[in-house]
N, C-alpha and C positions, 0 to 999 in steps of 0.2 A: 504494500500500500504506500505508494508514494506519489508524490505530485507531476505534474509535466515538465514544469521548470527549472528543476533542479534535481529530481528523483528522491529530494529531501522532504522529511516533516516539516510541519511549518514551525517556525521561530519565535516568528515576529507577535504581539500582541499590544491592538491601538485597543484603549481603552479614553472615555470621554464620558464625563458626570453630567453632561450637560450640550445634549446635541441641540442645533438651532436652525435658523433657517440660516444664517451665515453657515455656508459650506464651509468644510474643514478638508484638509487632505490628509488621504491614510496613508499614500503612498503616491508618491510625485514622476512614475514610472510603470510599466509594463507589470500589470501584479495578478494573483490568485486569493478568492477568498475561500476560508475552508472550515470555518463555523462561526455563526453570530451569536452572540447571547445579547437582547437586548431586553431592559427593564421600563415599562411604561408604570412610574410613578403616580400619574394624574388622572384624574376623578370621569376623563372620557377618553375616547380612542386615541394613537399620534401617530405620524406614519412617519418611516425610516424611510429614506428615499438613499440609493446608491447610485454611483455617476462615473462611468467611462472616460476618465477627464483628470489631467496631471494638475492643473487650477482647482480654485476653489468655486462651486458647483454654485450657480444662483439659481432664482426661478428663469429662469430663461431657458435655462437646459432642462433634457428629457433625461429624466432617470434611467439608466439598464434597470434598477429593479426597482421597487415598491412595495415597503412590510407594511400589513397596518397591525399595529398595537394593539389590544383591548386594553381597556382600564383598569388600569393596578393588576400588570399580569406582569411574568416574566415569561421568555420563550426561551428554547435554544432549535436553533436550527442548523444544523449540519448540514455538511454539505458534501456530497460526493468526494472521495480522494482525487479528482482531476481538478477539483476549485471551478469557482464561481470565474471564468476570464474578462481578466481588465487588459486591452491593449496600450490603452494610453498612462492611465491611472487610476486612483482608486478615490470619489470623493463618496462624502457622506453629506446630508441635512436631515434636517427632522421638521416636522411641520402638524399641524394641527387638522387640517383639512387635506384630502386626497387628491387633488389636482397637482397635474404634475406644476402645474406657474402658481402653485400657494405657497403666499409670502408670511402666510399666519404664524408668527412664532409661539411656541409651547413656552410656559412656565419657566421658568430657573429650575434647575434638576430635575423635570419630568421623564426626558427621556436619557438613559444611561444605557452604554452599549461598551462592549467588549468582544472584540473579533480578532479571530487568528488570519495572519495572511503571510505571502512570501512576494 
């Protein structure tokens, strides 16, 4: 069981108390994700939005993926041993509403994520 990129486990772990709609970057480079654990703190749904893209991700771009949250849950989602493929990069946001151009930012530590990647 090992990855395409390196034939290696994965290493790396971005963790973030406090994802927003300002995109952050996980990886500024060619990457694999290979499980999320993300915690939705808040009293309604938030959606985790991930972004194909070495920059930081705004509403303007179209997510590769979209998680939605429930309220006051954690998830873990695994991911196949070949990874989730990012060619450019790897961004994150989080946002309140599911549109991919929502600018609604979540609460201060609503949503918390911790993801493995290479």
């Amino acid at each position: 069981m090992s990855n395409l990129l390196s034939g290696e486990f994965p290493v790396l772990t971005y963790r973030n108390l406090n994802v927003q709609t300002t995109g952050s970057v996980i990886k500024a480079a060619k990457g694999q994700i290979f499980d999320l654990h993300i915690c939705n703190q808040a009293a309604a749904i938030r959606y985790v939005k991930l972004y194909d893209k070495a920059t930081a991700a705004t509403s303007s771009d179209t997510p590769q993926r979209t998680y939605s949250i429930p309220a006051s849950t954690t998830v873990s989602l695994p991911v196949t041993t070949a990874g989730i493929d990012f060619q450019l990069g790897i961004g994150i946001r989080g946002t309140t509403l599911i549109a991919d151009n929502d600018n609604t930012a979540p609460t201060t530590n609503d949503i918390v994520v911790n993801i493995s990647y290479l």
